[in-house]
PDB file as gemmi writes it, atoms N, CA and C in Angstrom:
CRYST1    1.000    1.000    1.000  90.00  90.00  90.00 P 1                      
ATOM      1  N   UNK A   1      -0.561 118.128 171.920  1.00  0.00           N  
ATOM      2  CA  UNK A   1      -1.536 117.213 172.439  1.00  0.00           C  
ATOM      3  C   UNK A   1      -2.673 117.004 171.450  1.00  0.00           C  
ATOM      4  N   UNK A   2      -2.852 117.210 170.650  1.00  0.00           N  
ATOM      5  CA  UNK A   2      -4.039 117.717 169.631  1.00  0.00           C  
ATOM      6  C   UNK A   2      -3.333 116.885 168.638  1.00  0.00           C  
ATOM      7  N   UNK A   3      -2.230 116.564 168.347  1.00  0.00           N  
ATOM      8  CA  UNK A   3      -1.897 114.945 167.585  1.00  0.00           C  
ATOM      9  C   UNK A   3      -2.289 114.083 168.061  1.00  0.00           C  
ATOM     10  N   UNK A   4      -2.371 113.807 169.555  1.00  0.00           N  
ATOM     11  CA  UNK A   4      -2.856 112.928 170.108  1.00  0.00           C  
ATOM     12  C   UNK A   4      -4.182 112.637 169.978  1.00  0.00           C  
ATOM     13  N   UNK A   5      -4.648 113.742 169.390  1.00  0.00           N  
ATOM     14  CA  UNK A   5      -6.568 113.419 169.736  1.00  0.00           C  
ATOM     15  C   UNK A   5      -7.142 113.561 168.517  1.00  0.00           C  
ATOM     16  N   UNK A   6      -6.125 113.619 167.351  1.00  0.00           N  
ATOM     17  CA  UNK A   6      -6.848 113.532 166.102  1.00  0.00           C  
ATOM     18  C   UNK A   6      -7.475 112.108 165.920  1.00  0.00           C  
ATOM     19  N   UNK A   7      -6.838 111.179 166.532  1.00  0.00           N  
ATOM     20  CA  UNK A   7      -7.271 109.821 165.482  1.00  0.00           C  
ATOM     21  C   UNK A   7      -8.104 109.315 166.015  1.00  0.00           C  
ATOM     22  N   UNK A   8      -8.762 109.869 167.302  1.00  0.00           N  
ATOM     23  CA  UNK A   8      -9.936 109.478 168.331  1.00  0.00           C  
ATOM     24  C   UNK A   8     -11.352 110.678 167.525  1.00  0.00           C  
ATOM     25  N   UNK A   9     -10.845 111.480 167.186  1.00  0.00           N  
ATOM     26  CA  UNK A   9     -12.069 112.591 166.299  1.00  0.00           C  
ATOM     27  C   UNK A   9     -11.719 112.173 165.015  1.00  0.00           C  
ATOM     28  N   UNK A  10     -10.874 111.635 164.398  1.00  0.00           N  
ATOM     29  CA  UNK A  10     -10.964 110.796 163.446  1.00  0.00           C  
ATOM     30  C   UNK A  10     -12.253 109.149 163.220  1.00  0.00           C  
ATOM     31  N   UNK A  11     -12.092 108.932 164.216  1.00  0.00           N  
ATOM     32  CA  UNK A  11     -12.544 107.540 164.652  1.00  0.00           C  
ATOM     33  C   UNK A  11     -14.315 107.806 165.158  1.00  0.00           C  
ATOM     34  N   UNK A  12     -14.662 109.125 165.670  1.00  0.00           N  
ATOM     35  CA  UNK A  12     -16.126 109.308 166.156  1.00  0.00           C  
ATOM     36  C   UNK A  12     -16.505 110.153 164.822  1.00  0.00           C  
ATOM     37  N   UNK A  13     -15.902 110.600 164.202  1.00  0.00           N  
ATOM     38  CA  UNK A  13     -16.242 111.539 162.934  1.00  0.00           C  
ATOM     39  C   UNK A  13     -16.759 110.181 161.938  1.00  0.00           C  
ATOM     40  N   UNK A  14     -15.811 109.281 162.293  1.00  0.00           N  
ATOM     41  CA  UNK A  14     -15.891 107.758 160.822  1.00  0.00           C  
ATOM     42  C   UNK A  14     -17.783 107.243 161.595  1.00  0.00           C  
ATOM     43  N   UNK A  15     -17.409 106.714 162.884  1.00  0.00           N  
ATOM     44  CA  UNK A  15     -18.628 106.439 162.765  1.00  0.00           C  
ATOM     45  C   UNK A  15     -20.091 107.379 162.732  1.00  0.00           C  
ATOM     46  N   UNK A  16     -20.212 108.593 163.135  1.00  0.00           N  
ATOM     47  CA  UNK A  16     -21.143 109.714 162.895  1.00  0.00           C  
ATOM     48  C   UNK A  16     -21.441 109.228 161.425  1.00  0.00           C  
ATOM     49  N   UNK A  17     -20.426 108.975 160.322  1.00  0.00           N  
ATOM     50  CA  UNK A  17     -20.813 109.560 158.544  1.00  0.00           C  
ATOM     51  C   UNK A  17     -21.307 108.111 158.208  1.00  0.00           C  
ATOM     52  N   UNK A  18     -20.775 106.882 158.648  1.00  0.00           N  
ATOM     53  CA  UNK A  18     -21.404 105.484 158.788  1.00  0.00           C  
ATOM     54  C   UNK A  18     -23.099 105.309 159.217  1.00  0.00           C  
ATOM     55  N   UNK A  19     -23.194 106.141 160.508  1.00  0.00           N  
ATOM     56  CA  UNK A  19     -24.327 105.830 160.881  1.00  0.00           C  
ATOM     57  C   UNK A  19     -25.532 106.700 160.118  1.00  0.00           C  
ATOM     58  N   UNK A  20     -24.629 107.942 159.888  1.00  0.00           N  
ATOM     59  CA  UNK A  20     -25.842 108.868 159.208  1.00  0.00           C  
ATOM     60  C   UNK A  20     -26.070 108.700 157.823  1.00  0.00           C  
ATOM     61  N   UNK A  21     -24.841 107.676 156.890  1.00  0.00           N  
ATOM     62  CA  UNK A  21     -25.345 107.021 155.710  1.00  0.00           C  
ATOM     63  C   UNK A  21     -26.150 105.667 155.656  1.00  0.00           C  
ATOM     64  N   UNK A  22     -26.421 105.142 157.000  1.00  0.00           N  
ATOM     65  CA  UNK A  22     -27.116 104.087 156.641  1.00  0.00           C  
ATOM     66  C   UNK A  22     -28.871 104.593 157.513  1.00  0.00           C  
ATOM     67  N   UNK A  23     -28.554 105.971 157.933  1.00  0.00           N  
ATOM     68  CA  UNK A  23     -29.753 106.451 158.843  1.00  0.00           C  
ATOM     69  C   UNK A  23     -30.471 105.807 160.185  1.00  0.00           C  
ATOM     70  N   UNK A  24     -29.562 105.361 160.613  1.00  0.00           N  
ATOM     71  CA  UNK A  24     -29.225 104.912 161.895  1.00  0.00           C  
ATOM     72  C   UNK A  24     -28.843 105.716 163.180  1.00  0.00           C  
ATOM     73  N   UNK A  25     -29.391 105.726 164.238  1.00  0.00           N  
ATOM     74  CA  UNK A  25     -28.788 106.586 165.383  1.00  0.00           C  
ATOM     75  C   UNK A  25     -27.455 106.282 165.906  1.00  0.00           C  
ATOM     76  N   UNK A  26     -26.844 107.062 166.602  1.00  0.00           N  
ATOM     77  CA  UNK A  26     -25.103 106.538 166.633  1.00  0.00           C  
ATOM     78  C   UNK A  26     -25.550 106.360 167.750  1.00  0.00           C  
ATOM     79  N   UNK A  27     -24.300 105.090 167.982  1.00  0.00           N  
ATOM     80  CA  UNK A  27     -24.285 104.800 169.419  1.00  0.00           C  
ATOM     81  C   UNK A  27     -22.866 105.440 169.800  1.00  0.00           C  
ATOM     82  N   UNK A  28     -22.827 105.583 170.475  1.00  0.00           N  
ATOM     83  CA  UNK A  28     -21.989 106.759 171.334  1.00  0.00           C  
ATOM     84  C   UNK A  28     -21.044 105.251 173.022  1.00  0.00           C  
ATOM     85  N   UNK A  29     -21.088 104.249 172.208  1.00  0.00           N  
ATOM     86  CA  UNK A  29     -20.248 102.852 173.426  1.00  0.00           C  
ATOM     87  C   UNK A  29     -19.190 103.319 173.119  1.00  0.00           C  
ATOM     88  N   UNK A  30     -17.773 103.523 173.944  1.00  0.00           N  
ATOM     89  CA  UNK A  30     -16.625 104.045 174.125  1.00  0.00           C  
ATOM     90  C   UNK A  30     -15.903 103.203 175.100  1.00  0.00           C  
ATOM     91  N   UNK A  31     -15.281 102.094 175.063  1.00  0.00           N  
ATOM     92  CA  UNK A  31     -14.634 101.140 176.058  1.00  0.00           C  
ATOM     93  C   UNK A  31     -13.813 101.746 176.414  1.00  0.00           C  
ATOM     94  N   UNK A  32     -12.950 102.634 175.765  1.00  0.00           N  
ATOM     95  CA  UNK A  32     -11.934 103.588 176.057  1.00  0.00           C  
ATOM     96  C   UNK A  32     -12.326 105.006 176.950  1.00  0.00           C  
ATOM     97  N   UNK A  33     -13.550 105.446 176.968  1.00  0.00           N  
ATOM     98  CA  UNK A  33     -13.870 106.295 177.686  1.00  0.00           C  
ATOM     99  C   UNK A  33     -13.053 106.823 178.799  1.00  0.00           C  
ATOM    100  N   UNK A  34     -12.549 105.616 179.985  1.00  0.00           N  
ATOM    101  CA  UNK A  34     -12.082 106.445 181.446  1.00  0.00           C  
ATOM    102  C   UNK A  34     -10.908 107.005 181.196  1.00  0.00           C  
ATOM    103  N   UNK A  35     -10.197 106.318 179.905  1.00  0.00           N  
ATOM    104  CA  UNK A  35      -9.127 107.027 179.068  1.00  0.00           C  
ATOM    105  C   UNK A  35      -9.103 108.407 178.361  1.00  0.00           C  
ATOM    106  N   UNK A  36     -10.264 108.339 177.935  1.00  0.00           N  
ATOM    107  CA  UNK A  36     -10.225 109.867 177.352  1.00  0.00           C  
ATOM    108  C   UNK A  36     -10.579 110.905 178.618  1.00  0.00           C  
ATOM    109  N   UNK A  37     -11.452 110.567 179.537  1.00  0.00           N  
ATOM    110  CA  UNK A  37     -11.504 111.626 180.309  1.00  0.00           C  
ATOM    111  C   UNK A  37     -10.562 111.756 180.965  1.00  0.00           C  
ATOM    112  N   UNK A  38      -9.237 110.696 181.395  1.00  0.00           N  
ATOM    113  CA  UNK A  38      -8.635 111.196 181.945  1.00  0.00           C  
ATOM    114  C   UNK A  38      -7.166 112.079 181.147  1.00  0.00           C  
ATOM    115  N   UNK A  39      -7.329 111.832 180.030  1.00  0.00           N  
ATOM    116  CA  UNK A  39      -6.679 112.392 179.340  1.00  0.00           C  
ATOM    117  C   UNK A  39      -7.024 113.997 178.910  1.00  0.00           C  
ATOM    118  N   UNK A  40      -8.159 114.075 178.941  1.00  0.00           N  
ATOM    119  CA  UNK A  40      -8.947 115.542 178.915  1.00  0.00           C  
ATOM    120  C   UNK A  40      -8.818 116.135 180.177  1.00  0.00           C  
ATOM    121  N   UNK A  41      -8.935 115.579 181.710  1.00  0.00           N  
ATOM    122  CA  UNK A  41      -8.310 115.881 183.037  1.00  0.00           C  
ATOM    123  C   UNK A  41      -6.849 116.211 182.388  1.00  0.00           C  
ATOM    124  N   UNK A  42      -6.122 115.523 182.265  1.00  0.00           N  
ATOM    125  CA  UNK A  42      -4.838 115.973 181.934  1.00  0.00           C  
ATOM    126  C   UNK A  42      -4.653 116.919 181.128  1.00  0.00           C  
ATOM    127  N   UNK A  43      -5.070 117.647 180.174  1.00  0.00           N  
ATOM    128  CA  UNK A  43      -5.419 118.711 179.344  1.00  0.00           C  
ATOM    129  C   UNK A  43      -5.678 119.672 179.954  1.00  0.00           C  
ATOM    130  N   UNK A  44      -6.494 119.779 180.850  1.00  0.00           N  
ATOM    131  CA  UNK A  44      -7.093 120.963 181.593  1.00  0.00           C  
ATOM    132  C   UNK A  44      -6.343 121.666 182.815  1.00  0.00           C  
ATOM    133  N   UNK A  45      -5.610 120.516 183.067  1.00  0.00           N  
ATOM    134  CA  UNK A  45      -4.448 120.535 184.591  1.00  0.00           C  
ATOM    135  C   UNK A  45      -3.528 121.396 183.808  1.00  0.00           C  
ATOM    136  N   UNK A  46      -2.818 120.847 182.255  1.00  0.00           N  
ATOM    137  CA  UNK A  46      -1.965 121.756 181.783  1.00  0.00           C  
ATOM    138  C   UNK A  46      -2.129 123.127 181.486  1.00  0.00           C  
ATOM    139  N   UNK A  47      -3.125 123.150 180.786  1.00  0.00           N  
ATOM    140  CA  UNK A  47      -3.484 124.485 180.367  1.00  0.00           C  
ATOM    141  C   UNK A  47      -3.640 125.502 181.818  1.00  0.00           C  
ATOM    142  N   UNK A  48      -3.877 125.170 182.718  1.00  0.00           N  
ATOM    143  CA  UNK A  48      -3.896 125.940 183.918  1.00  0.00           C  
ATOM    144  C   UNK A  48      -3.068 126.291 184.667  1.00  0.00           C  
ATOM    145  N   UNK A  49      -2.130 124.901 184.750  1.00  0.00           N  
ATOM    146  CA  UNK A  49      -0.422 125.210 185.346  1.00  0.00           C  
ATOM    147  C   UNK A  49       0.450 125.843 184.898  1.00  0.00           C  
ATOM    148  N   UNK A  50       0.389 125.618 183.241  1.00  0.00           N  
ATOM    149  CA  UNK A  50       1.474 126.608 182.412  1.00  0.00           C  
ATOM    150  C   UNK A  50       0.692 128.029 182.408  1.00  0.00           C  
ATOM    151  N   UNK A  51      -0.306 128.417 183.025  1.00  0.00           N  
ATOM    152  CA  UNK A  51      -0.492 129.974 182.926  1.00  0.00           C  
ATOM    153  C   UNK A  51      -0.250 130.705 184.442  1.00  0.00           C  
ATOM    154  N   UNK A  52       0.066 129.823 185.446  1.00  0.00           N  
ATOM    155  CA  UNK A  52       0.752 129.950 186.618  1.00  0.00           C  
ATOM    156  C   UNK A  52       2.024 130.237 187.058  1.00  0.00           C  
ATOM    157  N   UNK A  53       2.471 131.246 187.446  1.00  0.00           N  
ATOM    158  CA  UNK A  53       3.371 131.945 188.054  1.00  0.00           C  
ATOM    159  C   UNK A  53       4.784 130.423 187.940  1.00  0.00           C  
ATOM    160  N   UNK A  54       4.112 129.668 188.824  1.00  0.00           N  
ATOM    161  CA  UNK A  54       5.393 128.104 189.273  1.00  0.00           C  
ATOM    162  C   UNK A  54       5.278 127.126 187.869  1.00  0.00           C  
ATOM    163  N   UNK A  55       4.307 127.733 186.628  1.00  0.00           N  
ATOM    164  CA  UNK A  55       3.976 126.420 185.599  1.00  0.00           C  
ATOM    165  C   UNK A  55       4.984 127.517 184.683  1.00  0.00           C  
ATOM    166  N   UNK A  56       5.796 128.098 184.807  1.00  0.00           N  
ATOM    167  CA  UNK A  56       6.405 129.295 183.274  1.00  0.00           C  
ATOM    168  C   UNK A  56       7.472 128.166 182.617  1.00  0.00           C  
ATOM    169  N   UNK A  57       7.720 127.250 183.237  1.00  0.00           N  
ATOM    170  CA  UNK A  57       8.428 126.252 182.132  1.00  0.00           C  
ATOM    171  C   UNK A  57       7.872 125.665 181.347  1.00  0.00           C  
ATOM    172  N   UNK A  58       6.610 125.185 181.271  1.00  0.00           N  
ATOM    173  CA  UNK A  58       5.821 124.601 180.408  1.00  0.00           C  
ATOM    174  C   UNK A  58       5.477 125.514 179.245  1.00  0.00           C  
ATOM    175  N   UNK A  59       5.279 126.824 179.406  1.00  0.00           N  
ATOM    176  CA  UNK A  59       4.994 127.800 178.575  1.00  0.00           C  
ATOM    177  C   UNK A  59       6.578 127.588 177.459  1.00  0.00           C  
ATOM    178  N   UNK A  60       5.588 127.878 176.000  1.00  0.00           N  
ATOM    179  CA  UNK A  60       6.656 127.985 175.026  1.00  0.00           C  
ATOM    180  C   UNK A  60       7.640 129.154 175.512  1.00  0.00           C  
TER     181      UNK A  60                                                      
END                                                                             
């Protein structure tokens, strides 16, 4: 899952080094937002189910 979320910390890392070379405050607008949180919901559901007794298939 962490392939998945490189090119989004790719993408807030690009603008952070943009804004802090022109000394500008970042704006932090994310149209994609309800996407990432729910994708981070989905992250958190896993990590909790695969350490559950009924989640041992998910576990490597």
């Amino acid at each position: 899952m962490f392939v998945l979320l490189v090119p989004f910390l790719g993408f807030v890392w690009g603008q952070w080094l943009v804004a802090s070379w022109r000394a500008r405050p970042v704006r932090w607008v994310m149209p994609g937002a309800p996407y990432l949180f729910g994708f981070l919901a989905f992250v958190i559901v896993f990590w909790i189910v695969r350490n559950l007794p009924f989640g041992q298939f998910l576990a490597p």
